[in-house]
C-alpha angles and dihedrals in degrees: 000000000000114000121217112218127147118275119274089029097079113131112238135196089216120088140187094250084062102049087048096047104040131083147040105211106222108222096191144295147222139222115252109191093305107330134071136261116189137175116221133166118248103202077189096062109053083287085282111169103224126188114232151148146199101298086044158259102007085188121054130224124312104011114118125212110204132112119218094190095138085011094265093078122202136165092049109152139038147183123228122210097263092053096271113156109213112189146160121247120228106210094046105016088228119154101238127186116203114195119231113262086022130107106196115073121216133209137280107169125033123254134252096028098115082241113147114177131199141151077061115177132169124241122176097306104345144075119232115200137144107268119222116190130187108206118178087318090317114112116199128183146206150118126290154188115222114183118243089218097080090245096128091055096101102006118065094205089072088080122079128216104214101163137008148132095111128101091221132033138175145154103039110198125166119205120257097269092044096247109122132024107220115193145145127265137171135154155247114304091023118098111205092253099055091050148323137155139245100229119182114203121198106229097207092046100034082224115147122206128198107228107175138330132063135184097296087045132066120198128174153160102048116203128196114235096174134316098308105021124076123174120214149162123265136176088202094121089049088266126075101251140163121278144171121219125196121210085242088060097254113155129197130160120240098196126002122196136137093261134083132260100176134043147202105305096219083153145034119250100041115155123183090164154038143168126256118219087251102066093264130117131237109205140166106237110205123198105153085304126041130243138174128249143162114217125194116201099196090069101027089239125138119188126189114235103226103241136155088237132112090170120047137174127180133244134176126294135240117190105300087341119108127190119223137184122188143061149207143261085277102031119060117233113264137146114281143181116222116190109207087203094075102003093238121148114214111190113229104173123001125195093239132031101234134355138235117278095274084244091080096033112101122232112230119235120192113218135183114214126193125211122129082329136015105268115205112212131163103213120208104204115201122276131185116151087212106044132055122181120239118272115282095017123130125214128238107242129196117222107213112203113197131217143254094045097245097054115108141210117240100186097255125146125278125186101214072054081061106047091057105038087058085058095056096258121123140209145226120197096197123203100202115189104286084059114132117217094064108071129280096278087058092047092046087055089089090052110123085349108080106140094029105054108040094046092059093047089057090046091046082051105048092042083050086056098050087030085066097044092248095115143009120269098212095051104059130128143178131217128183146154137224099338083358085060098048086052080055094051094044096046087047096054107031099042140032104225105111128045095216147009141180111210105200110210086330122187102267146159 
């Protein structure tokens, strides 16, 4: 029997104490021979990231597994070919390597140098990783090699500066005979997603080139195709797509669409693609939500690859084994192996242990709302299998504005989605102009009008919303967190549409 009973007073099986005490995000994960390695946070833990993998916890109790090069992190932990973890450790920076079957890490870097390391990868002996050093209030980068062998922990000469002169670095990838050192570089005030460049160094010579990108052009994630081709993403056209770059600075695209391909680096590591051993292209496609394709440049196609999954991101390959991370509106976001001979996803590690009865799980719908400019949303409508509202009544919604603000919503499940959407209480993800995921006009919207902009997206989308019927003008709220925050605090204060708001460590004076 279905109960009728007045929005927002729907009784849930999901309670607060269950949304504060679930969950352990996973943040990715690698292959390690066959089997599987992963990072995920533990809130239960003092909110320490910890590496593990099926048989358990590959790092013990309280190490602590997070970069804070560019303050964001990212690309914090390895695996050597012997089974050696390499990490950074969170309280000190300090680049760690934990042999296989040991419990006690040693050393890499030395301590008390201001030195913070991320991006880390492993090649033959050494560590490569961007460098960030805090010198007397004066913070330097570049790209370093740091030996395996624990010899730079207490001699700084045992680290070796192989690139620099950027404020910023990221993605170092040498080319396949070791000869030259190709990354990404831009500078102060430049964020990576209003432009950077894809600089080669020779290695013999010391010499840098300038390959592609400027500061009205962002280009990341290089990938060596052999000695002298890399491929890369670049927003050239007005949309991140796929490239190849010559040393000699030639420049062709490999697939042009009006989508990305490519995404706000907030932190090192990123990878929205990689090659197949037959030439193609596995990418991640966004367009508001995120899909999977293969695209194959010799003959211009591009095919879908058929997934559950509305958020991807990408992880490293294994034969015909892929590692995923991500979800939908109805499957919580997790690690998973597809396998692209059979198309099967198999989950490894998922954020939460269980989800709601689908009954009180939303189901995410993406709309389009025009006002002064097309906003993108994704709406969550109430849903409890055991309550319906009386008839005429309009339900309350939330309007959620995200961060950055060039993050983005994708339209997966959340559970603090779920508890109030089993209340009778809907909710708006909102995609205000900034918003990756939409092409670079709709990102510049926000330039010079932050606080202007973004707030009337979020009003245009929540009127739309009452405009249509499908929620009640004088219950509507807003909720948002850092820049998200500060669009909370301006709508709240500049305007009367919604009767509350919550604004989460908002950018305030």
């Amino acid at each position: 029997m279905t109960t009728i009973s007045p929005y927002g007073t729907w009784r849930s099986p999901i309670s607060a104490r269950d949304i504060a005490v679930s969950g352990h995000p996973v943040e990715g994960g690698c292959w390690v021979g066959d089997r599987v390695w992963w990072c995920e946070g533990r809130p239960d833990e003092g909110g320490r990231y910890v590496v593990a993998n099926a048989v358990g916890d590959v790092l013990p109790m309280p190490w602590n597994v997070r970069s804070r090069v560019h303050e964001y992190g990212g690309g914090a932990w390895a695996v050597t070919a012997d089974r050696a973890l390499v990490f950074v450790e969170f309280s000190d920076q300090r680049l760690y390597r934990l042999d296989d079957g040991d419990s006690n890490p040693v050393p890499l870097t030395p301590a008390d140098r201001g030195f913070r390391f991320g991006d880390i990868s492993i090649r033959g002996s050494e560590v490569i990783a961007v460098r960030e050093a805090h010198t007397d209030g004066v913070v330097t980068r570049d790209i370093v090699a740091v030996q395996l062998d624990g010899n730079g922990a207490d001699d700084e000469a045992g680290i070796r500066s192989l690139a620099s002169g950027s404020h910023f670095l990221a993605f170092p990838r040498f080319s396949p005979d070791g000869g030259h050192l190709a990354w990404i570089g831009w500078e102060h005030p430049q964020m990576p997603w209003d432009g950077t460049e894809l600089r080669v160094t020779d290695l013999e010579t010391g010499g840098v080139t300038t390959l592609a990108g400027s500061v009205t052009e962002s280009v990341l994630q290089p990938e060596w195709v052999d000695d002298a081709t890399l491929t890369m993403v670049s927003d050239r056209s007005g949309w991140w797509n796929l490239y190849s770059a010559t040393l000699q600075g030639e420049v062709t695209a490999l697939h042009s669409e009006d989508a990305e391909f490519g995404g706000a680096l907030w932190q090192l590591g990123a990878r929205s693609y990689g090659a197949l051993d037959d030439a193609r292209i596995l990418a991640v496609r966004t367009l508001g939500d995120e899909r999977l394709v293969i695209l194959d440049p010799t003959v211009a196609s591009s095919e879908t690859v058929d997934l559950p999954l509305t958020s991807i991101r990408l992880g490293p390959r294994h034969g015909s084994r892929v590692l995923l991370t991500g979800g939908s509106s109805v499957l919580c976001d997790g690690l998973r192996i597809l396998d692209l001979s059979d198309g099967s996803l198999t989950d490894v590690r998922l954020d939460i242990d269980s989800m709601p009865v689908p009954a009180y799980v939303p189901i995410a719908e993406a709309r389009t709302f025009h006002g002064t400019r097309d906003v993108h949303t994704f709406i969550y409508p109430p849903r409890n299998g055991d309550f319906g509202a009386p008839v005429g009544e309009k339900p309350p919604y939330i309007a959620v504005v995200h961060g950055g603000p060039t993050g983005r919503h994708t339209g997966s499940y959340s559970p603090i989605y779920s508890y109030f959407t089993s209340r009778g209480i809907g909710i708006i993800d909102v995609n205000y102009g900034g918003s990756t995921g939409y092409g670079r006009e709709y990102r510049d919207r926000l330039r010079g009008r932050w606080g202007v902009v973004d707030v009337e997206d979020v009003i245009t989308a929540v009127q739309g919303l009452a405009d249509a019927g499908l929620a009640d003008p004088a219950r509507l709220a807003i909720r948002g967190g850092s820049a998200g925050g500060f669009t909370v605090l301006a709508a709240l204060t500049r305007s009367t549409v919604f009767a509350a708001g919550a604004s989460y460590f908002g950018v305030s004076d």
